[in-house]
C-alpha positions as CSV (number, residue, x, y, z in Angstrom):
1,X,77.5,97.8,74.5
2,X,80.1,99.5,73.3
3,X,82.1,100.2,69.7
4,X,84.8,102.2,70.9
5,X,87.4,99.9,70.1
6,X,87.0,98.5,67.0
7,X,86.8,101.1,63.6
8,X,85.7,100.5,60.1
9,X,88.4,98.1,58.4
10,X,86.5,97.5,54.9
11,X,83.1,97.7,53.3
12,X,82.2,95.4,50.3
13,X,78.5,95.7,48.6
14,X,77.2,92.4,47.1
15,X,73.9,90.7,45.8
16,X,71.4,89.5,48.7
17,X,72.5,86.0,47.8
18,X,76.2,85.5,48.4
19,X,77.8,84.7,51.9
20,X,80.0,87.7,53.4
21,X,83.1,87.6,53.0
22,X,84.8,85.1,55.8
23,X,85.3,87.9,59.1
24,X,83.0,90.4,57.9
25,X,79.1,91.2,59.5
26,X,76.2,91.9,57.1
27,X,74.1,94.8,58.1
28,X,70.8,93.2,57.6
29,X,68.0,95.8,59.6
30,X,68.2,98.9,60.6
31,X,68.8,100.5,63.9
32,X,65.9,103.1,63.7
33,X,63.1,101.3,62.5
34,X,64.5,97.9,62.1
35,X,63.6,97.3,58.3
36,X,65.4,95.6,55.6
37,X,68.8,97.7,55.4
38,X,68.7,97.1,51.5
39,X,67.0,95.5,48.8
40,X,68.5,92.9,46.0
41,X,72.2,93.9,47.4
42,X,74.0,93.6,51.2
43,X,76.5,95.7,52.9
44,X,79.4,93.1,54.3
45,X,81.6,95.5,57.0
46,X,84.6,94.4,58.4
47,X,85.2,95.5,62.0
48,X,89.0,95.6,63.1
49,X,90.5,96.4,66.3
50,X,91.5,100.0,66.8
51,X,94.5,99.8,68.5
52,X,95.9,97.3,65.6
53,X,95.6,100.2,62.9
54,X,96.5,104.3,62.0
55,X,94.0,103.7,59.4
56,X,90.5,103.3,58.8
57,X,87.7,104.4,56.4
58,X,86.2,107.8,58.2
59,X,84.4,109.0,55.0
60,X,81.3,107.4,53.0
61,X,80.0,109.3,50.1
62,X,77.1,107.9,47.2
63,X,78.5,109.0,44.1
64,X,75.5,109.3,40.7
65,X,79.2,109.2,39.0
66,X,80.4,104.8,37.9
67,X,83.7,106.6,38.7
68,X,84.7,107.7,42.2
69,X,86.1,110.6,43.0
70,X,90.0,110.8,43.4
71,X,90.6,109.6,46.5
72,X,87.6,107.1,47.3
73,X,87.9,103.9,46.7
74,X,84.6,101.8,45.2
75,X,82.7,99.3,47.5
76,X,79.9,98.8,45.1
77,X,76.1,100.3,43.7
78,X,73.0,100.5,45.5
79,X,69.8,101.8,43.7
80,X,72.3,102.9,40.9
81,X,74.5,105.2,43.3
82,X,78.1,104.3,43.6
83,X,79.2,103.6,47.6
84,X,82.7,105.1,47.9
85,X,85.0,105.3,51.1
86,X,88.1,107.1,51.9
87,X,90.8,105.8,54.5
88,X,92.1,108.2,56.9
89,X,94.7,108.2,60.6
90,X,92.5,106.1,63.1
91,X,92.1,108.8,66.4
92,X,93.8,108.0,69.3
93,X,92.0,108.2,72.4
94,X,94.0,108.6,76.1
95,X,93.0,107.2,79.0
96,X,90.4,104.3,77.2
97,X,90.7,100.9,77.9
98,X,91.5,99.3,74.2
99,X,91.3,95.7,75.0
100,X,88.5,93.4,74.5
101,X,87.2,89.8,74.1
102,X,87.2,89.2,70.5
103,X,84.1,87.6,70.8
104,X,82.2,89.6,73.0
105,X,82.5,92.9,70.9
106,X,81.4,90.6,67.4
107,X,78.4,89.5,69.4
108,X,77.3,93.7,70.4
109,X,78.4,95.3,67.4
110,X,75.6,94.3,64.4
111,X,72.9,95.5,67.0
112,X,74.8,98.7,66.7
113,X,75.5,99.1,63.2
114,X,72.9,100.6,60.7
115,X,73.1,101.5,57.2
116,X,71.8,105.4,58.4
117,X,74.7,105.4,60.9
118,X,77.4,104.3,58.1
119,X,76.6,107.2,55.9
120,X,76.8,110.3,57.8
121,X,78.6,112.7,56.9
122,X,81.7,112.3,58.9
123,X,83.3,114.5,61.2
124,X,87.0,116.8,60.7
125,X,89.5,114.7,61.8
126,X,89.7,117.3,65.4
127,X,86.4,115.7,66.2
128,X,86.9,112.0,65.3
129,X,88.0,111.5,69.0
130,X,84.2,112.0,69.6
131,X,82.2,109.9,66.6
132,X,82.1,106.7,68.6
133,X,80.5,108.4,71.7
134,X,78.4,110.0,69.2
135,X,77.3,106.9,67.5
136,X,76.2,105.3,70.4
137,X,74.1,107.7,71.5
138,X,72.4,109.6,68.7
139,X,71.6,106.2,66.7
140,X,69.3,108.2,64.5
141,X,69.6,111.8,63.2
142,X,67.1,113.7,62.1
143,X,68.8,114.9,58.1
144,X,68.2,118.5,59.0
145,X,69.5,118.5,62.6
146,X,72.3,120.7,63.1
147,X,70.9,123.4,59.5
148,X,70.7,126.8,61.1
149,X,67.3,128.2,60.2
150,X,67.3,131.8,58.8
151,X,65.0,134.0,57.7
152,X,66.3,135.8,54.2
153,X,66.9,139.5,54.8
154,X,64.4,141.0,52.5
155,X,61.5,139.5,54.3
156,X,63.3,140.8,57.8
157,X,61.2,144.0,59.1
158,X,63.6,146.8,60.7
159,X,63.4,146.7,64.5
160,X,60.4,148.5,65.3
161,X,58.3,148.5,62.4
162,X,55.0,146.9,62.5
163,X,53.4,145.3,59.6
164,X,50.8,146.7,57.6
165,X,47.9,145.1,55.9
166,X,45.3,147.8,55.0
167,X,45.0,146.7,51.0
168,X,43.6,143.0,52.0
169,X,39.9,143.3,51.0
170,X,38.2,140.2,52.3
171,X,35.0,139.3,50.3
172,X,31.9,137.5,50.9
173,X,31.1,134.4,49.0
174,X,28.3,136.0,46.9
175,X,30.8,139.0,45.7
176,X,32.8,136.2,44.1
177,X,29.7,134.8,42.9
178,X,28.8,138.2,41.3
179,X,31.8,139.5,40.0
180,X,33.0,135.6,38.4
181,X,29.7,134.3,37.7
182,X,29.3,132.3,34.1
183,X,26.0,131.0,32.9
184,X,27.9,128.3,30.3
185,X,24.9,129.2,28.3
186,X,26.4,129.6,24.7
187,X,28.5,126.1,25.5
188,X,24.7,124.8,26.6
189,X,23.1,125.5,23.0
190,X,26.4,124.1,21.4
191,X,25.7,121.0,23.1
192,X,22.5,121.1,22.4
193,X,22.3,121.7,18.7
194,X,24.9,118.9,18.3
195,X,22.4,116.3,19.7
């Protein structure tokens, strides 16, 4: 199963009711966990071939904004965010084999295809060569994959140093009890002389 040669031609959000647009696929589920992809809208794709097109949408933003950025084209609102896509030069790949049955690759690609997967952040156009491969076999990324962890600076030790700890006093639970302890007896005789 493959999506190698077909790229993103067109995106259109719409309410759960309407038919897709004639020669698009509806994400429905998702790949990860196979739930609903959306709820009271649906995201209609259109698939095209690659090697029929220099352009194709290669970036997917959700905008809080009703206006999308310069650039980015609207494809509709989900949960009150703003879907926007940008077109850009379709990657061309040497030494791939870009025919295929028209019907065989509709018939793979929605099993391929999850909302998660259509909103990554997408890659600088050197590495779009790769996004397909990458696709196909990463179909779920974890959000923080890829974040270099770093300790801040100030709470680095110099090499060699060991830490010290010598003002922790640890403390039994009866020196709490002594040092905090409260009868509540004026709030007691309050009480009481309200009855």
């Amino acid at each position: 199963q493959s999506n190698e040669n077909h790229v993103l031609g067109d995106i259109v959000i719409q309410n759960e009711k309407e038919q897709p647009p004639t020669g698009y696929m509806l994400i429905e589920h998702t790949v990860d966990t196979d739930e609903k992809a959306t709820r009271k809208k649906q995201i209609c794709i259109r698939l095209i071939p690659k090697n029929s097109t220099s352009q194709a949408i290669n970036k997917l933003i959700f905008s809080r904004s009703k206006r999308p950025p310069p650039q980015f084209t609207p494809a509709g609102e989900i949960n009150n965010l703003l879907l926007c896509y940008k077109f850009g030069p379709v990657p061309q790949t040497v030494g791939m084999n870009t025919t295929s049955e028209p019907g065989a690759a509709k018939s793979e690609l929605p099993s391929l295809i999850s909302l998660q997967n259509s909103i990554q952040p997408s890659p600088q156009p050197s590495n779009l060569g790769s996004v397909n491969k990458q696709l196909n076999n990463n179909i779920y990324t974890h959000p923080l994959s890829g974040v270099p962890f770093q300790v801040n600076s100030k709470y680095v030790l110099s090499s060699g140093s060991a830490t010290v700890a010598n003002d922790i006093h640890y403390r039994s639970y009866t020196d709490i009890n002594n040092e905090y302890y409260y009868s509540f007896a004026l709030e007691r005789s309050t009480v009481n002389k309200g009855l």
